[in-house]
N, C-alpha and C positions, 0 to 999 in steps of 0.2 A: 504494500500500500504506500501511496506516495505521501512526503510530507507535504504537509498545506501551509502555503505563506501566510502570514503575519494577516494581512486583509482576506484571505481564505477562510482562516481559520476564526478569525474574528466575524463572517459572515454565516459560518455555519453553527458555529454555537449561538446564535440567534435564530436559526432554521431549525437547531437541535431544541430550545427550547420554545419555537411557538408550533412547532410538528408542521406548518407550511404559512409560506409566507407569500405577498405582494412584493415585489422590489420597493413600493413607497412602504409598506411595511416593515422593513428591513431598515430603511431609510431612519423610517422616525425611532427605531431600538437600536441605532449608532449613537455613540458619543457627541457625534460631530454633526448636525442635523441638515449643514450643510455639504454635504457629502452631494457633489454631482449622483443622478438619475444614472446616467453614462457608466459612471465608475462600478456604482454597486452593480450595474448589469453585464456590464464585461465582464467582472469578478465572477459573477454568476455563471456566466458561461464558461469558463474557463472548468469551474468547478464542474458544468456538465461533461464536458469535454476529458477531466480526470472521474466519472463515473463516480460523484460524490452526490451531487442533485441530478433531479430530472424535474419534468415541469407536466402540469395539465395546463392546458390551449382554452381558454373561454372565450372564444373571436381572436380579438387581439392583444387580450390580456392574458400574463401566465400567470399561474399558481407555479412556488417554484415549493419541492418538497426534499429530503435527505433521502438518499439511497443508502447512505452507511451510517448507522447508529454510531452515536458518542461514546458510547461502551465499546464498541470495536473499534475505533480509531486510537481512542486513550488508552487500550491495550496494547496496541501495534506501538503504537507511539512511548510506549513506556517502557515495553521489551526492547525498543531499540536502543533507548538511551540508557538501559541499565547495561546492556550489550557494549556499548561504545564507550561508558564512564565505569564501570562497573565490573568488567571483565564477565556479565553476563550473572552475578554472583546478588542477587535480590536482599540478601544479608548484609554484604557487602554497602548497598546502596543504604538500607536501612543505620547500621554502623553508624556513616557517615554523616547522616540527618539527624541521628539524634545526637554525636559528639559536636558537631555545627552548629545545630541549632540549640545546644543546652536545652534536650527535655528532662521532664520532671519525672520521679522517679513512679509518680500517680500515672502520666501517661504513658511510659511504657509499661506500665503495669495493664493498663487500658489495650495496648497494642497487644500484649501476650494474650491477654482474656481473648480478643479478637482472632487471634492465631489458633488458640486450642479451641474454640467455634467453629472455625474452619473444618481441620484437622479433624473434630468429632463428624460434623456430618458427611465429609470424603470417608472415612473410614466407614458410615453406617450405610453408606450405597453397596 
């Protein structure tokens, strides 16, 4: 799966959360409100063109809607970077985030509870 640029991916986590959108729809849920018609629509298509959106046709207006869920992107997207910072090692990644970012000893306690969650229900399949 290809990475999505900065304005890509800022246009589909908008698409990801109204489940489909109008390009002015899109428009008014940017930061920036004036954001050329132009720009958001090119962007859009480009994203058609990597098979991330597609569109319904109502004359000459489209509905534009997600073809890849935000769960399957932010997973691809997350194996890669642990892959290329990480040496692929999710432990690894984790290590580092908590000596970095000084977590508290309540939140990795929170993390582990979350892990052996996991872990119980893969094991009860």
């Amino acid at each position: 799966m290809k990475k999505l640029t900065k304005a890509e991916e800022e246009i589909m986590l908008i698409l990801w959360r109204l489940g489909e959108a109008l390009v002015r729809d899109i428009i008014s849920q940017l930061g920036d409100p004036e954001t050329p018609y132009t720009t958001v629509s090119t962007v859009i298509r480009v994203l058609e063109k990597k098979n991330f959106v597609s569109h319904k046709a109502y004359g000459s207006t489209y509905l534009y809607f997600p073809l890849v869920s935000k769960k399957e992107y932010s997973n691809t997207q997350l194996k890669d970077f642990v892959g290329s910072y990480f040496n692929g090692s999710f432990s690894g990644m984790a290590t580092f985030f908590a000596k970095e970012n000084d977590i508290s000893m309540e939140e990795l306690e929170k993390m582990l509870s979350g892990l052996r969650d996991e872990i119980d229900k893969k094991s009860k399949k």
